[in-house]
TIBAVO-659123 format. One record per residue (C-alpha): residue number from 1; residue in one letter; y, z, x. Coordinates in steps of 0.5 Angstrom, whole numbers, always signed. Last residue first. Layout:
# TIBAVO-659123
     n   res   north      up    east
   NUM     A       Y       Z       X
...
***
This chain:
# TIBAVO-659123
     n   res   north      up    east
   108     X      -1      -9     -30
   107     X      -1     -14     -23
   106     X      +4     -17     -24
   105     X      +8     -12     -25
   104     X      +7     -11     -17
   103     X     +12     -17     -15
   102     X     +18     -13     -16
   101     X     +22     -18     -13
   100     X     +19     -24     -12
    99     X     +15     -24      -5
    98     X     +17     -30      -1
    97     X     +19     -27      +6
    96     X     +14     -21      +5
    95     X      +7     -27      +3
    94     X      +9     -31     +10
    93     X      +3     -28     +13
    92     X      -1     -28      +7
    91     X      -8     -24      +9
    90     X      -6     -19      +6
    89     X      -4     -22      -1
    88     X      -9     -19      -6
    87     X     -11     -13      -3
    86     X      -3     -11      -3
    85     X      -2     -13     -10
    84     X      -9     -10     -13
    83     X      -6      -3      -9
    82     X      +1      -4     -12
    81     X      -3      -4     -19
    80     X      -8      +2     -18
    79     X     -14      -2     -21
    78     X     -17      -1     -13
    77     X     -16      +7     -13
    76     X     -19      +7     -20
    75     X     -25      +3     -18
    74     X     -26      +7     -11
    73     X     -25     +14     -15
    72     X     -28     +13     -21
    71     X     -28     +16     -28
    70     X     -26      +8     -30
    69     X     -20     +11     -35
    68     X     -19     +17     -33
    67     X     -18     +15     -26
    66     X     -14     +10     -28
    65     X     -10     +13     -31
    64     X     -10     +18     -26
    63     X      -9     +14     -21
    62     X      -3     +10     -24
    61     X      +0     +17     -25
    60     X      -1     +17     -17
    59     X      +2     +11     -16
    58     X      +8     +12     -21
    57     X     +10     +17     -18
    56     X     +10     +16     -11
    55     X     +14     +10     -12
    54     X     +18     +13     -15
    53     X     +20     +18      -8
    52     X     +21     +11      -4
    51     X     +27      +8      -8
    50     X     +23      +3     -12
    49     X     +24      -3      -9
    48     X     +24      +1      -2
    47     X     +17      +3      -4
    46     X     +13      -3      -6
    45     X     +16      -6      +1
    44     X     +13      +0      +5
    43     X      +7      -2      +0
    42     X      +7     -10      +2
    41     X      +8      -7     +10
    40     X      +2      -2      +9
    39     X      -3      -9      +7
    38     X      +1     -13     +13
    37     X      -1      -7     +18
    36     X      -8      -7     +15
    35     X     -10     -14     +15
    34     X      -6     -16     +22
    33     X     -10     -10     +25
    32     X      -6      -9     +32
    31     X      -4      -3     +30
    30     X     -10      +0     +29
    29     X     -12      +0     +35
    28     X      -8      +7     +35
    27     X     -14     +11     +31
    26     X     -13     +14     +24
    25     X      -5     +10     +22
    24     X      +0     +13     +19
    23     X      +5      +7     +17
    22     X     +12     +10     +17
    21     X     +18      +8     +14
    20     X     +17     +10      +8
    19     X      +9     +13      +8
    18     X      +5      +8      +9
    17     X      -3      +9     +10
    16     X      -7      +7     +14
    15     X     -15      +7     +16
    14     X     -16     +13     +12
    13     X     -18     +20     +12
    12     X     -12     +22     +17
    11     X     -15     +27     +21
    10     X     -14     +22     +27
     9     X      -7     +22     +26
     8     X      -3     +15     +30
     7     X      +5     +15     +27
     6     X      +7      +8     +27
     5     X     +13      +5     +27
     4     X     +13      -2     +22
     3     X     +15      -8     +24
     2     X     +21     -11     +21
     1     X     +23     -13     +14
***
């Protein structure tokens, strides 16, 4: 996968966000975070195994499970499976080049 392009919002109200094929981002350092770029990237790949627009879907129903679940919001934004992948594998390099496809279920 190559580099993301970046778009900077400053009233993003996160650190970064991906939304295929671009990563928002609040502040234009933010490109330089390993963490964070490789954390979007994992989404952006998320994204294209399911075709962009179900990705959405199923992230936020999961959300909302989750949210019914756990009445969090932090809890039931962390227990959303394509977040728990990227939490867990955005400090690993060579975690895209190696990732099984579909990857994410995993984490159900």
């Amino acid at each position: 996968m190559r580099k993301p392009w970046f778009i900077t919002l400053k009233f993003l109200p996160y650190s970064g966000m991906a939304l295929f094929p671009f990563v928002l981002i609040k502040h234009a350092d933010f490109k330089w975070s390993k963490t964070l770029v490789y954390h979007e990237r994992i989404h952006l790949m998320q994204q294209l195994e399911l075709l962009i627009l179900p990705f959405y879907f199923f992230y936020v129903m999961n959300y909302f499970v989750n949210i019914i679940r756990f009445r969090n919001h932090d809890r039931a934004y962390r227990e959303i499976i394509f977040e728990k992948e990227a939490y867990q594998n955005e400090l690993e390099i060579n975690y895209l080049r190696n990732r099984p496809f579909w990857a994410f279920l995993r984490y159900l």
